[in-house]
PDB file of N, CA, C and O in Angstrom:
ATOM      1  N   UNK A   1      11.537  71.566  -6.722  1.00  0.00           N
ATOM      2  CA  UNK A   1      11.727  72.986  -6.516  1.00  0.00           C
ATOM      3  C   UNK A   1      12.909  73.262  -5.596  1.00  0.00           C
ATOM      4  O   UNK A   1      13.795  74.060  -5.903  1.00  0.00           O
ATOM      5  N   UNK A   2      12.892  72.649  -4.582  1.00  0.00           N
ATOM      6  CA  UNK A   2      13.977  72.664  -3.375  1.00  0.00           C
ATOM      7  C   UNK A   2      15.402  72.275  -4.187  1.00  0.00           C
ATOM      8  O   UNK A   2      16.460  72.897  -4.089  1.00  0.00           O
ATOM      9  N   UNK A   3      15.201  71.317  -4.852  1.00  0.00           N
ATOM     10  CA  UNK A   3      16.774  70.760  -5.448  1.00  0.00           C
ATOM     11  C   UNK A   3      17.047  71.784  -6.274  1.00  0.00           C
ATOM     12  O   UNK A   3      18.276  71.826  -6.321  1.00  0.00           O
ATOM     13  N   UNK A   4      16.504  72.822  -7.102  1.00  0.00           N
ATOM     14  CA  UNK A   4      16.495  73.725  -8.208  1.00  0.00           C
ATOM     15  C   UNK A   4      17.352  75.417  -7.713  1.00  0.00           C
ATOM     16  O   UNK A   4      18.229  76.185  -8.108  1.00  0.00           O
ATOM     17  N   UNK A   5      16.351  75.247  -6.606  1.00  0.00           N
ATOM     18  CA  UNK A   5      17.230  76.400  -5.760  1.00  0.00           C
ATOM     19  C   UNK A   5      18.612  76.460  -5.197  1.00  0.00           C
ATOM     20  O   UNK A   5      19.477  77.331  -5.287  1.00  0.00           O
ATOM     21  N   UNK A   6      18.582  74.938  -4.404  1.00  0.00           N
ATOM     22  CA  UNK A   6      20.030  74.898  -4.172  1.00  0.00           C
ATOM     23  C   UNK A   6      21.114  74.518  -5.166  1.00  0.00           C
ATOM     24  O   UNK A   6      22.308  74.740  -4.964  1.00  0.00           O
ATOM     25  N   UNK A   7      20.587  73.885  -6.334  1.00  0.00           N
ATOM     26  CA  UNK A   7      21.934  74.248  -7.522  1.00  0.00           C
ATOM     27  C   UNK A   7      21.846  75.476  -7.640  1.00  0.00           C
ATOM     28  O   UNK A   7      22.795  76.084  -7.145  1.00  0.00           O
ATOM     29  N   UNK A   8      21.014  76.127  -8.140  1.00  0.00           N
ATOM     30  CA  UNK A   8      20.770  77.384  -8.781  1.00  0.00           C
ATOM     31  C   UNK A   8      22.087  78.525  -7.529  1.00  0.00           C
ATOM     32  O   UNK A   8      23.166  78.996  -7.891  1.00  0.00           O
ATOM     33  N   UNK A   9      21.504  78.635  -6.242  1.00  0.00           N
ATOM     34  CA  UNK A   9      22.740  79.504  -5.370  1.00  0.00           C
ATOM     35  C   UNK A   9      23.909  78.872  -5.658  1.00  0.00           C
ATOM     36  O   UNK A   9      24.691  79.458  -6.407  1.00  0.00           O
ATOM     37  N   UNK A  10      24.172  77.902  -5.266  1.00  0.00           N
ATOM     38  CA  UNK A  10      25.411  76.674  -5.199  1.00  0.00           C
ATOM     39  C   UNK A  10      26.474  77.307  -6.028  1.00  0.00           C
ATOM     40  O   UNK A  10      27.568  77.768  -5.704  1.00  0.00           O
ATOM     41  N   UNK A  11      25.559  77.161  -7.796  1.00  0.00           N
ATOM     42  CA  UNK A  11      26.196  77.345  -9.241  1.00  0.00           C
ATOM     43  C   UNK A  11      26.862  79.079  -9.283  1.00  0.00           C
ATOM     44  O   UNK A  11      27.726  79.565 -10.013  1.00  0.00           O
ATOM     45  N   UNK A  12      26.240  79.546  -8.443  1.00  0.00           N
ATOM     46  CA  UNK A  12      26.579  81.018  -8.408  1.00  0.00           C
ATOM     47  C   UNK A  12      27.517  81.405  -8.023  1.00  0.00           C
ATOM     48  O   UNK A  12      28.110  82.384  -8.477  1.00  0.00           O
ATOM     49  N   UNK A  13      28.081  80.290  -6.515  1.00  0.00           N
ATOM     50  CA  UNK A  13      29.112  80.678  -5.693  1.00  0.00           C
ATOM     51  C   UNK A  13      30.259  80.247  -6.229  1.00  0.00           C
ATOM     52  O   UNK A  13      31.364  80.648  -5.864  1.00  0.00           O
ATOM     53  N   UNK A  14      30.018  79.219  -7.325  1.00  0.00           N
ATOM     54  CA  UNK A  14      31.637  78.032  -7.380  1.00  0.00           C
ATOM     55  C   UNK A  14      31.900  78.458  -8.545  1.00  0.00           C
ATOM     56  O   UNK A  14      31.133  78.934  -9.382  1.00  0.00           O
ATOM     57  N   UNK A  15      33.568  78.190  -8.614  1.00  0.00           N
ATOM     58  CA  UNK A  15      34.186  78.422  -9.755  1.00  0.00           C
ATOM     59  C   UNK A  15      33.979  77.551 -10.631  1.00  0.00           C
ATOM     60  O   UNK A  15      34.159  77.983 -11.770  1.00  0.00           O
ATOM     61  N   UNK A  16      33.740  76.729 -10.582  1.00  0.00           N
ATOM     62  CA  UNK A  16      33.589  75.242 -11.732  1.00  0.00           C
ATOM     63  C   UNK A  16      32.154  75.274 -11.563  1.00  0.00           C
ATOM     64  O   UNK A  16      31.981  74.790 -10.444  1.00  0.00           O
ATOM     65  N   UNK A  17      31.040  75.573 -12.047  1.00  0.00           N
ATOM     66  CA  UNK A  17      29.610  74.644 -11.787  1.00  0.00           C
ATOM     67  C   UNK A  17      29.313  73.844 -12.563  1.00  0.00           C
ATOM     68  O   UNK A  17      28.125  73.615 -12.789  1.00  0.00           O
ATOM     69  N   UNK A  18      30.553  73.027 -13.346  1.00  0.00           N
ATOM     70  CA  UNK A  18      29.146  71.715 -14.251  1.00  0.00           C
ATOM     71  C   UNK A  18      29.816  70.674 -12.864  1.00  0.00           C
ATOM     72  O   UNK A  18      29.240  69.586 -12.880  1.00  0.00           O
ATOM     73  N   UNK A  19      30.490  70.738 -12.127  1.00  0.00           N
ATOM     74  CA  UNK A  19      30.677  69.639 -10.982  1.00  0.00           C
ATOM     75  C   UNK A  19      29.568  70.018  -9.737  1.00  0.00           C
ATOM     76  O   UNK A  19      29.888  69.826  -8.564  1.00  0.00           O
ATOM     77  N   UNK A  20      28.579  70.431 -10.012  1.00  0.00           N
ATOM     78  CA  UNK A  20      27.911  70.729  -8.969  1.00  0.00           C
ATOM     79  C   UNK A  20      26.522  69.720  -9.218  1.00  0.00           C
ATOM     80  O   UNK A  20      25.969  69.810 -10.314  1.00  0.00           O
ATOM     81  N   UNK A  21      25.968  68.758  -8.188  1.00  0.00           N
ATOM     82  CA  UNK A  21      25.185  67.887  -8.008  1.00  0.00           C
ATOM     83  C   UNK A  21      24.619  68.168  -7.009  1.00  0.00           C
ATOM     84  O   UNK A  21      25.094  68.784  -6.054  1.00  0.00           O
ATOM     85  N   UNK A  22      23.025  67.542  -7.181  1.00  0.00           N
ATOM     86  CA  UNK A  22      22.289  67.511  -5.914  1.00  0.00           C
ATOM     87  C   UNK A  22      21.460  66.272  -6.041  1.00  0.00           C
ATOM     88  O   UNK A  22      20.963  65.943  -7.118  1.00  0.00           O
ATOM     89  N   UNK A  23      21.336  65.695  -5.113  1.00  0.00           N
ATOM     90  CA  UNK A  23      20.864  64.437  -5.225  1.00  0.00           C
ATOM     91  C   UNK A  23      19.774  64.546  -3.434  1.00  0.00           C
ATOM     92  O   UNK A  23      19.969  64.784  -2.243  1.00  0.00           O
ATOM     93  N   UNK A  24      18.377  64.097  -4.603  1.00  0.00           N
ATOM     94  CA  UNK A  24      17.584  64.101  -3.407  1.00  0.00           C
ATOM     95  C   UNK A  24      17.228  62.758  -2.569  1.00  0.00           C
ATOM     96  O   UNK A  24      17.449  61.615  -2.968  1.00  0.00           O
ATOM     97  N   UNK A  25      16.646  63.106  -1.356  1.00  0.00           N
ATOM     98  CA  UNK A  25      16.289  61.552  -1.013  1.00  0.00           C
ATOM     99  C   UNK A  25      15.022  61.977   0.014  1.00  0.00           C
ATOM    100  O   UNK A  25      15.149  62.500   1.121  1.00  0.00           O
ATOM    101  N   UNK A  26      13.760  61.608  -0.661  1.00  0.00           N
ATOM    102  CA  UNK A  26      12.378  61.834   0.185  1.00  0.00           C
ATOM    103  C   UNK A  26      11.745  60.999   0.864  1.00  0.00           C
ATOM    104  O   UNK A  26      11.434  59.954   0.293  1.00  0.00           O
ATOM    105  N   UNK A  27      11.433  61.150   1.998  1.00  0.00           N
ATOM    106  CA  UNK A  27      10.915  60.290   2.467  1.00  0.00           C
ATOM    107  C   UNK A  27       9.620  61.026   3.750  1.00  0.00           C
ATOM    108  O   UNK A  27       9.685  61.756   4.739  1.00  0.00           O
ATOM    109  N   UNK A  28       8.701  60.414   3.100  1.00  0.00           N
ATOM    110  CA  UNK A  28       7.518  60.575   3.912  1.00  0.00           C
ATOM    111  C   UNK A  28       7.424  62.191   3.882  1.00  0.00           C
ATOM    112  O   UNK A  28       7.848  62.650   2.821  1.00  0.00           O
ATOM    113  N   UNK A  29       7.098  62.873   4.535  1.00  0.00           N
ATOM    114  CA  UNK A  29       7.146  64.110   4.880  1.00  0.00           C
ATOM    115  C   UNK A  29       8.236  65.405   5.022  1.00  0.00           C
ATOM    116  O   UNK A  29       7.952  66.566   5.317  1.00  0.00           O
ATOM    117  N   UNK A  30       9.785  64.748   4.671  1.00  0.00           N
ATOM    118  CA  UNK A  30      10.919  64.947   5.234  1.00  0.00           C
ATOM    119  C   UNK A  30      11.608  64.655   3.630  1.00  0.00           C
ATOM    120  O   UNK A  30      11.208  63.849   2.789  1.00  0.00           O
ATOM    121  N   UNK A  31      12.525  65.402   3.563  1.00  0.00           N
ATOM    122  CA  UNK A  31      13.813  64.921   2.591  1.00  0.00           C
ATOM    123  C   UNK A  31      15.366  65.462   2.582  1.00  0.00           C
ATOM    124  O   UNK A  31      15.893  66.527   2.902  1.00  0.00           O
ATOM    125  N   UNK A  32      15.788  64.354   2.119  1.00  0.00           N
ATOM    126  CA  UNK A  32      17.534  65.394   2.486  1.00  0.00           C
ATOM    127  C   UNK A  32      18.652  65.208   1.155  1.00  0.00           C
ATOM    128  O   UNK A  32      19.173  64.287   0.526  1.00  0.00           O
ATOM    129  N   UNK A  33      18.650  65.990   1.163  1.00  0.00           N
ATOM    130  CA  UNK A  33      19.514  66.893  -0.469  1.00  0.00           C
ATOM    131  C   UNK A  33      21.143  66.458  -0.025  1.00  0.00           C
ATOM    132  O   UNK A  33      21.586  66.923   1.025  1.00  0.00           O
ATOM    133  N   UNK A  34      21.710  65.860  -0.582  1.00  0.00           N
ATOM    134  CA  UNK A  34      23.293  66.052  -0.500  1.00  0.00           C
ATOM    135  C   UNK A  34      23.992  66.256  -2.031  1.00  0.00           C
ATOM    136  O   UNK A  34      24.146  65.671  -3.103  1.00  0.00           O
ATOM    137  N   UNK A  35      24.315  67.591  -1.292  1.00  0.00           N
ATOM    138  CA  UNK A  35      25.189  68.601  -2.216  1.00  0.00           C
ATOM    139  C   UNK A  35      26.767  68.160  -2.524  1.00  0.00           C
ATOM    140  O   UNK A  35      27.556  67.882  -1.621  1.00  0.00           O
ATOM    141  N   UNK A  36      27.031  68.144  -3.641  1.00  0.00           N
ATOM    142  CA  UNK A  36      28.467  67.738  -3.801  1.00  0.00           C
ATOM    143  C   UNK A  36      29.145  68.919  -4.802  1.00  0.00           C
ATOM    144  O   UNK A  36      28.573  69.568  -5.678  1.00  0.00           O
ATOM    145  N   UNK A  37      30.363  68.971  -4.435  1.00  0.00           N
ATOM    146  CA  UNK A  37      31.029  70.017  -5.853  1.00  0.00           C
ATOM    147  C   UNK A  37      32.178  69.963  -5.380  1.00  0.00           C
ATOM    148  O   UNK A  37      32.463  69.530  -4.264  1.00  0.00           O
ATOM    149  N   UNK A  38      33.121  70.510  -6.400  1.00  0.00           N
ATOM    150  CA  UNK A  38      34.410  70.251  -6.571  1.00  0.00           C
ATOM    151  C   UNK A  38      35.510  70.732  -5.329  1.00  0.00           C
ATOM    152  O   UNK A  38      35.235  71.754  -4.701  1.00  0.00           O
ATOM    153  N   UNK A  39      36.271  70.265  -5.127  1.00  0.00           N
ATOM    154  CA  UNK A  39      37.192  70.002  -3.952  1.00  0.00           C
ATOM    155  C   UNK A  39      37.595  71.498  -3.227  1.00  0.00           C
ATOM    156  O   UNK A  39      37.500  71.814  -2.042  1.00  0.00           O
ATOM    157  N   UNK A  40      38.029  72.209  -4.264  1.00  0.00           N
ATOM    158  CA  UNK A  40      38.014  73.775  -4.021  1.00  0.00           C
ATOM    159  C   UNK A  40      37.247  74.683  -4.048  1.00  0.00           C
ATOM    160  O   UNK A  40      37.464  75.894  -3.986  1.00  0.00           O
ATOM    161  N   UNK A  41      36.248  74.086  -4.150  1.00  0.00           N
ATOM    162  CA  UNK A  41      35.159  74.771  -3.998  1.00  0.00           C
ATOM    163  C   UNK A  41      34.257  74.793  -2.761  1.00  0.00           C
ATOM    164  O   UNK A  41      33.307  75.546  -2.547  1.00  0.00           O
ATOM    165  N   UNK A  42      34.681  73.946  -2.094  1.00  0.00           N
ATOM    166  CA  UNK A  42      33.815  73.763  -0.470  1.00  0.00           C
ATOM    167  C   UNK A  42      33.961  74.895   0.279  1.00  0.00           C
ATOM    168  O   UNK A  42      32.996  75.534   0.699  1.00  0.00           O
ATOM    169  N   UNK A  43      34.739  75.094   0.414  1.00  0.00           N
ATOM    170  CA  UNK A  43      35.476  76.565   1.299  1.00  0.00           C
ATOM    171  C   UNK A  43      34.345  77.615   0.882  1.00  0.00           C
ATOM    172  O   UNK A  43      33.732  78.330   1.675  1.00  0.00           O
ATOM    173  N   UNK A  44      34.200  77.584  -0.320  1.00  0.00           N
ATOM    174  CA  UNK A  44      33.350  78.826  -0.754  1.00  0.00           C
ATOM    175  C   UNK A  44      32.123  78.421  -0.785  1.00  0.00           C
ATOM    176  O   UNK A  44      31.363  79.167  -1.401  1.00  0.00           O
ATOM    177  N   UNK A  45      31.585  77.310  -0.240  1.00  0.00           N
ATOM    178  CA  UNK A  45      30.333  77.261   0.099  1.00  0.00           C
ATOM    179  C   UNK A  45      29.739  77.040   1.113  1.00  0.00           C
ATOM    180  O   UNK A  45      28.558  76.802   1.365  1.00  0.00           O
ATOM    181  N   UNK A  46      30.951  77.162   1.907  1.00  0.00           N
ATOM    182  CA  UNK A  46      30.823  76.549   3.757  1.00  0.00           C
ATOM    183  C   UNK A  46      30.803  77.948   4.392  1.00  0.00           C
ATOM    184  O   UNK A  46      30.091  78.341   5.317  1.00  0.00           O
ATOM    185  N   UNK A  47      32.001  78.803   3.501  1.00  0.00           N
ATOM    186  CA  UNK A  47      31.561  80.364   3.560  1.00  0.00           C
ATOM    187  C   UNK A  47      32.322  80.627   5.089  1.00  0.00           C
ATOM    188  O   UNK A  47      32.111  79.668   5.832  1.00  0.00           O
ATOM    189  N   UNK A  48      33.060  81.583   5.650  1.00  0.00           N
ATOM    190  CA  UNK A  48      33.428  81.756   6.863  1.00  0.00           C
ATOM    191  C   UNK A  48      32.799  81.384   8.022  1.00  0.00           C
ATOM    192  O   UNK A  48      31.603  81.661   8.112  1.00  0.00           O
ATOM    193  N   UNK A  49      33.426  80.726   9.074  1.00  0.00           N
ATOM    194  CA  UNK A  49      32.391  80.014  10.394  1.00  0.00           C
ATOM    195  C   UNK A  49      30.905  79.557   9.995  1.00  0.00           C
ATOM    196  O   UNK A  49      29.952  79.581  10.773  1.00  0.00           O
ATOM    197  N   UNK A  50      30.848  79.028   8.312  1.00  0.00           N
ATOM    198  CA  UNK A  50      29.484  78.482   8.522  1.00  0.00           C
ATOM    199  C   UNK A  50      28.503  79.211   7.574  1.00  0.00           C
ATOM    200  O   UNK A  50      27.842  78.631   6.713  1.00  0.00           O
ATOM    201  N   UNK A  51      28.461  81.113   7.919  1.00  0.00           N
ATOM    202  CA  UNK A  51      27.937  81.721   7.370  1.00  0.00           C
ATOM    203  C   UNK A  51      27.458  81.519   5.910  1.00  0.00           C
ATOM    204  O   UNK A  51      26.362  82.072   5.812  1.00  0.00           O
ATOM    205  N   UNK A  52      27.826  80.955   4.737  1.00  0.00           N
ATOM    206  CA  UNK A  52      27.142  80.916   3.820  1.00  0.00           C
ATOM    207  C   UNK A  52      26.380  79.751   3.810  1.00  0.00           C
ATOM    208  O   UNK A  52      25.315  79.769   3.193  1.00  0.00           O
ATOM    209  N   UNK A  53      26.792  78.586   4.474  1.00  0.00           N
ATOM    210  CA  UNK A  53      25.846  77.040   4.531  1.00  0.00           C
ATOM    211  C   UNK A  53      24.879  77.097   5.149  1.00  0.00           C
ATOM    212  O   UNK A  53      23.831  76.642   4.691  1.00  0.00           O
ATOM    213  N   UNK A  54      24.949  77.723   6.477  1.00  0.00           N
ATOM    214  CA  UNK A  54      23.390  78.009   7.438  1.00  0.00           C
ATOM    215  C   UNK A  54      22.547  78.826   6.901  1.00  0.00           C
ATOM    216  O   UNK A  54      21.352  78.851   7.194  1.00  0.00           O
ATOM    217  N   UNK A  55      23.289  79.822   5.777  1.00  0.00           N
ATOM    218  CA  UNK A  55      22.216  80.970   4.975  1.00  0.00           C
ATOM    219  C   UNK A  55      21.631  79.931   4.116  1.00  0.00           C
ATOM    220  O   UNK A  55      20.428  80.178   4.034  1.00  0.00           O
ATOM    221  N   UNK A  56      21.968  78.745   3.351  1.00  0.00           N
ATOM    222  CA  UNK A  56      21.601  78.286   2.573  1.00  0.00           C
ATOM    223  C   UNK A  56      20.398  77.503   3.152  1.00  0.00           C
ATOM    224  O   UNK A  56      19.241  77.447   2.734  1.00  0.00           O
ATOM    225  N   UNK A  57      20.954  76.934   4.185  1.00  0.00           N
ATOM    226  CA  UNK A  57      20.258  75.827   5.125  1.00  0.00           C
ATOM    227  C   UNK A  57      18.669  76.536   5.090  1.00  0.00           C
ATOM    228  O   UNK A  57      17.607  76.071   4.675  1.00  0.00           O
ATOM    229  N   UNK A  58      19.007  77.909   5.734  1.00  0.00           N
ATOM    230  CA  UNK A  58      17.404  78.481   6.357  1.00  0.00           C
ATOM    231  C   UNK A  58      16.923  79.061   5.247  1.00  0.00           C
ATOM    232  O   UNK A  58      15.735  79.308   5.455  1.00  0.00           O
ATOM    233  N   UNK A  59      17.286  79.447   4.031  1.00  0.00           N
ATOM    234  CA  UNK A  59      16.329  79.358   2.690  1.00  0.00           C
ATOM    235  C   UNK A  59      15.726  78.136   2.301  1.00  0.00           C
ATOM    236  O   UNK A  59      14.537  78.179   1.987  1.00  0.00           O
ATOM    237  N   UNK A  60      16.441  76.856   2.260  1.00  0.00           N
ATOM    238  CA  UNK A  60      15.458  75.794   2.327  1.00  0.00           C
ATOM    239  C   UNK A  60      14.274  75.115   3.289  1.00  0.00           C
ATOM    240  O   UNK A  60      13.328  74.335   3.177  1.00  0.00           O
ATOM    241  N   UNK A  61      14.983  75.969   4.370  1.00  0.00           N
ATOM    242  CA  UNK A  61      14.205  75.164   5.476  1.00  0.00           C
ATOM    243  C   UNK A  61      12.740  75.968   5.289  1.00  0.00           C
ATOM    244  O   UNK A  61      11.647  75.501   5.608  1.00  0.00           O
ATOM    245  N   UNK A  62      12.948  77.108   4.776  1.00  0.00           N
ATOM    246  CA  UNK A  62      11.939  78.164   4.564  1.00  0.00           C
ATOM    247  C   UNK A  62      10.694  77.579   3.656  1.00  0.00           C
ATOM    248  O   UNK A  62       9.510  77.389   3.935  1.00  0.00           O
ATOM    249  N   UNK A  63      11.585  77.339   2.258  1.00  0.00           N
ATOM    250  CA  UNK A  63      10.715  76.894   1.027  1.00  0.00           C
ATOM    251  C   UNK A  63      10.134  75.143   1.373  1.00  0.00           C
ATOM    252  O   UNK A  63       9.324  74.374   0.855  1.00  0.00           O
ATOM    253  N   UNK A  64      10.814  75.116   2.207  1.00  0.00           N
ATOM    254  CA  UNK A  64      10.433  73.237   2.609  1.00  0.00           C
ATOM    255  C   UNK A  64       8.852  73.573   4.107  1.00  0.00           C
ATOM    256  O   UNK A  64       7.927  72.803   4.367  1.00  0.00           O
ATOM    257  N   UNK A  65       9.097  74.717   4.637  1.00  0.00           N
ATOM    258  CA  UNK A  65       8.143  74.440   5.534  1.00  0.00           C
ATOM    259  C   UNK A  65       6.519  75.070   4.774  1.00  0.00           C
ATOM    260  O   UNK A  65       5.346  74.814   5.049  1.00  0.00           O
ATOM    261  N   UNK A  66       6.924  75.647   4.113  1.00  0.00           N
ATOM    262  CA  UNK A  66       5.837  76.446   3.084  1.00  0.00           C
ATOM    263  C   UNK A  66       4.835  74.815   2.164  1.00  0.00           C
ATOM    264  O   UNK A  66       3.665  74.670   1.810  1.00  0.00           O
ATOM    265  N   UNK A  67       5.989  73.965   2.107  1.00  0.00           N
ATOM    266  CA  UNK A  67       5.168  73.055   1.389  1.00  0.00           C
ATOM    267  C   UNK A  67       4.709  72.305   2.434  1.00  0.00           C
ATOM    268  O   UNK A  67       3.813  71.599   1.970  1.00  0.00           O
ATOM    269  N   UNK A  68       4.868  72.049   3.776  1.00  0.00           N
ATOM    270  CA  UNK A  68       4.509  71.416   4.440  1.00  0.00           C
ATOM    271  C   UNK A  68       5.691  69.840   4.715  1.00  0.00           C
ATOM    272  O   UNK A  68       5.246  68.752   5.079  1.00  0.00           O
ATOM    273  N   UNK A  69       6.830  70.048   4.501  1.00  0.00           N
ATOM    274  CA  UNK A  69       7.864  69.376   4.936  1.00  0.00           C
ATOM    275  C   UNK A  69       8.893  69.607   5.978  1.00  0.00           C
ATOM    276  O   UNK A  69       8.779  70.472   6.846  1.00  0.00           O
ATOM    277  N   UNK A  70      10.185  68.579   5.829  1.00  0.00           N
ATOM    278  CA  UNK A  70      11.349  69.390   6.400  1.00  0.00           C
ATOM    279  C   UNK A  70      12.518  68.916   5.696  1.00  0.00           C
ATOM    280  O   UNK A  70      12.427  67.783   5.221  1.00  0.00           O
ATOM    281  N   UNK A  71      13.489  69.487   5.547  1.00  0.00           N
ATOM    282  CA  UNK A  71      14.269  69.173   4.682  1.00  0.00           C
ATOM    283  C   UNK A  71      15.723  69.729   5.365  1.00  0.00           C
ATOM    284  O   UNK A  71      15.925  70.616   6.195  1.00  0.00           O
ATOM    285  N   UNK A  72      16.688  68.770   4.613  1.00  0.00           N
ATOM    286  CA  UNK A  72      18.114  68.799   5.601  1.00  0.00           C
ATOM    287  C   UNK A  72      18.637  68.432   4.265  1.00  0.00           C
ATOM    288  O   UNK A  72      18.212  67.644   3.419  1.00  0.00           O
ATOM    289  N   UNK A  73      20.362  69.734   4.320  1.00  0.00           N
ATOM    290  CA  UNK A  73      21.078  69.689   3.791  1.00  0.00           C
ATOM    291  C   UNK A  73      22.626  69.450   4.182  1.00  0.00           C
ATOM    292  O   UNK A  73      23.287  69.926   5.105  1.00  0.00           O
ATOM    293  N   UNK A  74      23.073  68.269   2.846  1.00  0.00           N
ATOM    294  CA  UNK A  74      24.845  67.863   3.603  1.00  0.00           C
ATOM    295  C   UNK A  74      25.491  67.781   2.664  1.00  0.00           C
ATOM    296  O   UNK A  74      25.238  67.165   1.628  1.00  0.00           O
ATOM    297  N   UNK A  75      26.351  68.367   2.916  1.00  0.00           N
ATOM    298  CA  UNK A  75      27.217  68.224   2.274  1.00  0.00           C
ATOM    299  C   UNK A  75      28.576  67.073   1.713  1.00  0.00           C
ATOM    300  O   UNK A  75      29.247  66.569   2.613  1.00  0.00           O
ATOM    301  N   UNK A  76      28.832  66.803   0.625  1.00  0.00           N
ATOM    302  CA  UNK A  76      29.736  65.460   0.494  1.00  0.00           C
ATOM    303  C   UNK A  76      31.250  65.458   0.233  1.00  0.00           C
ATOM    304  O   UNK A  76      31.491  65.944  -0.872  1.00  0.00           O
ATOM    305  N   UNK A  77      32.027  65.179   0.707  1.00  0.00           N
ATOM    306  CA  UNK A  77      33.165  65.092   0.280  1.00  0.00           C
ATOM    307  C   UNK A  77      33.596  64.653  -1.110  1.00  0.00           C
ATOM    308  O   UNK A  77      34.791  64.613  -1.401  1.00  0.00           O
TER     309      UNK A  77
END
């Protein structure tokens, strides 16, 4: 569900979305998503001082504490 959402915004923001990946990694109680997409496209998802990545951040952190997890998102070069 968590990986679904963050393509799903991700795909919305970028000009290219078939280069948009999310790759999960769970462990125990905890999991962490690293987001990748195309080179010119970071800018527009890092969003001014941050503002669109921390919005993203605390929608997951939201849907992740609801299930009883925690979850951390990074981004990849």
């Amino acid at each position: 569900m968590e990986k679904d959402l963050i393509e799903y915004i991700v795909k919305s923001l970028v000009d290219d979305p078939s280069v948009v990946s999310v790759r999960v990694d769970e462990k125990d109680a905890s999991f962490i998503l690293e987001l990748s997409v195309g080179q010119e496209d970071i800018g527009k998802v890092i969003g001014k001082h941050g503002r669109v990545i921390k919005a993203i951040r605390v929608l997951l952190q939201a849907v992740a504490a609801k299930a009883g997890k925690r979850a951390v998102l990074e981004i990849l070069d």
